[in-house]
N, C-alpha and C positions, 0 to 999 in steps of 0.2 A: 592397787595399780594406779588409782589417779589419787595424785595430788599436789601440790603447787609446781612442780616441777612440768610434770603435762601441760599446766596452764601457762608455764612458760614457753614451753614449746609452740604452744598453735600461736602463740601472742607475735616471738621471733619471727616464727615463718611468714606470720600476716606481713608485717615488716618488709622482708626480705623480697614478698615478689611486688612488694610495691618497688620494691629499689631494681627488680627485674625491670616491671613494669614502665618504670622512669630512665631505663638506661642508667643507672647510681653506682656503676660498676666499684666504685671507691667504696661504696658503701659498702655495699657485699662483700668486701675483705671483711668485715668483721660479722655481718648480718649469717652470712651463707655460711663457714663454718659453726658460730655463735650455734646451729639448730643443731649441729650434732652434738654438738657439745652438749647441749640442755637433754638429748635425745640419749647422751650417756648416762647424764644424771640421773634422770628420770628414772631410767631401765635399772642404775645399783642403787636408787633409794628405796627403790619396790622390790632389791630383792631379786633380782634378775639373775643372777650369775651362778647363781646351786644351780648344781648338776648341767643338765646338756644349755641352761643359759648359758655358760661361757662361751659357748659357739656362737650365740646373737651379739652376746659383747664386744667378741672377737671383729666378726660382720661390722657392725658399728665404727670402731675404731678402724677400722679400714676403709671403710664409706665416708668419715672426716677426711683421713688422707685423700682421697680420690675426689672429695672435694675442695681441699687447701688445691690440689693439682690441676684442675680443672677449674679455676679461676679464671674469666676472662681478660683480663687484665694481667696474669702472670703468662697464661696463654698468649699473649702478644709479647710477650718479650722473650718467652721461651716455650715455642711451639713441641718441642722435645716431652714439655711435661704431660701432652696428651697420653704417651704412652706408659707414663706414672699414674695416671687417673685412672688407663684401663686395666693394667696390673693390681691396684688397687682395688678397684673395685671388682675386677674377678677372685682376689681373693676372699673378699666380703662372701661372693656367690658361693665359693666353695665352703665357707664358715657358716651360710645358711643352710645349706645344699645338709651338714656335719648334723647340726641341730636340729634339723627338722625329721631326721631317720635315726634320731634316738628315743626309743632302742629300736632296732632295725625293724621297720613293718613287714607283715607276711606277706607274700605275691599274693596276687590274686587277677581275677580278670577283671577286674573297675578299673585294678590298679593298671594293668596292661592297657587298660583302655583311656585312661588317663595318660601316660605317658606316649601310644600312638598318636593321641589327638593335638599333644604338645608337639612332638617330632614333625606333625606331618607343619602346624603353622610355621614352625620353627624353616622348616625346610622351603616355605613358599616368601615366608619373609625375608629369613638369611640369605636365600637364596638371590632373591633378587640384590641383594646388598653386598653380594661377592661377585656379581656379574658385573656392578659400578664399579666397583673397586679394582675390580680384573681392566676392565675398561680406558681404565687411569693410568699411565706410567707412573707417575708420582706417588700413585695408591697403593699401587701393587705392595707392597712389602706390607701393608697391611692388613693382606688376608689371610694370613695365619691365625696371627693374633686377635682378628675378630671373630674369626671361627671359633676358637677356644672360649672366645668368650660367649659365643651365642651358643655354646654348647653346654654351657654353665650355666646360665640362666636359663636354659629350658632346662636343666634338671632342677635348681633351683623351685621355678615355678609346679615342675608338676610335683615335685615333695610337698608343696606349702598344698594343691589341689588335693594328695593323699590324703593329707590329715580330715576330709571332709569322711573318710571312709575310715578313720582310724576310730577306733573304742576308746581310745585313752584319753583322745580331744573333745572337751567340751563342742556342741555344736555350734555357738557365739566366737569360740576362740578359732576353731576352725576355718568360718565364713570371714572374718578378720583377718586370718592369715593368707588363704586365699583368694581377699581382695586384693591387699599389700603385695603379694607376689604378681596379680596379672597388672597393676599398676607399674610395678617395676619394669614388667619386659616391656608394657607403652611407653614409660617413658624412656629407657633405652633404645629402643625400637625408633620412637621421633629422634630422640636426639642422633643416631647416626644416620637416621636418611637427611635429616637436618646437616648433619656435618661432613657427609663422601655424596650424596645425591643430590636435589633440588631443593633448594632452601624454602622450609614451612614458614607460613604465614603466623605469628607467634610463636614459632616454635622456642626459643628459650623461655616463655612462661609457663605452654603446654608442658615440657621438661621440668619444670623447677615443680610444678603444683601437682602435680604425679609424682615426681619422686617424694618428696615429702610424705603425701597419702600414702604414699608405697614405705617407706621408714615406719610410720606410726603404726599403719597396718599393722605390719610384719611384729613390731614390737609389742602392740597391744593382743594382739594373737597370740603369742608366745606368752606374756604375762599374765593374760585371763585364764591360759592355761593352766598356770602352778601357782601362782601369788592371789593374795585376798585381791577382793577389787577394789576397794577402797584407804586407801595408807593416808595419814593427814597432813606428812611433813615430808 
């Protein structure tokens, strides 16, 4: 699972929020995609992609998109492409949401108990973020489509939670996955109060150094799970 390709990753990302960090937005065309990129590598040099990995690969490759589209700087010329960012990256959700319930886990009540406890944040957070958006003439057409998506990554999130209750997940791969996943909905979660509500104080770095965690997570969780931990090249 680690090996230079990892090492490239945290190296880019260190990079990239310095260029958040500086306003470098020029930068970031090549910085900001550049990690997924390294974050594909990484995942098929180690072997990622047998069996229900293709569904993390899948995620991946769709989490580039949704970050070529969410560019600041292509965002100012083509505000249109937000909703290429969030179709993209809801399909990510649905390709982890794929992977993470293979093979389908048994109900149970941890489980029910896990996925109330997602519904109820989901519904105190989402909720407040479709009352702004209702709020808004301009926004309005955008609460469909955030609802879908805030309905996705709560399942998302609470699949990556199951695995803490599953037998077939290592407890390391588990705790990994399940950090990856509640980092994801924070950093989703800032970036749209960040962008339909009141604008956060950092929030583009709080956004960029969460998702990243939340990528690596997710991938290192899933790879501690089936792959040696160690690969050299």
């Amino acid at each position: 699972m680690i090996n230079l390709w990892f090492f490239l990753v945290l190296i880019i990302a260190l990079v990239d929020w310095y260029a958040v960090f500086r306003d470098l937005y020029r930068l970031r065309y090549l910085t900001k995609p550049l990690v997924l990129i390294l974050l594909i590598v990484w995942f098929s040099r180690a072997g990622g992609w047998q069996g229900s990995g293709m569904y993390f690969g899948v995620a991946l490759i769709f989490s580039l998109f949704g970050d070529i589209f969410l560019l600041k700087g292509l965002l100012k010329a083509r505000p249109g492409f937000f909703m290429w960012g969030l179709v993209s990256f809801l399909i990510a959700q649905i390709a982890y949401v794929l992977g993470f319930n293979q093979p389908r886990p048994l109900l149970s009540l941890p489980t029910l108990g896990i996925v109330i406890a997602v519904c109820l944040v989901s519904f105190f957070n989402g909720g407040r973020l479709i009352q702004i958006l209702k709020a808004k003439p301009d926004r309005k057409s955008m609460v469909l489509p955030v609802t879908i998506y805030i309905s996705a990554i709560s399942l998302m999130l609470a699949s990556a939670l199951n695995t803490l209750l599953r037998g077939d997940w290592l407890p390391p791969a588990a705790l990994l996955s399940a950090f990856g996943a509640t980092l994801f909905y924070i950093s989703d979660s800032i970036l749209a109060h960040d962008e339909f509500g009141q604008p956060i104080r950092s929030g583009e770095m709080l956004v960029t150094v969460t998702y990243h965690l939340a990528q690596v997570g997710l991938i290192a969780g899933f790879l501690f799970h089936g792959v040696p931990l160690w690969i050299p090249y």
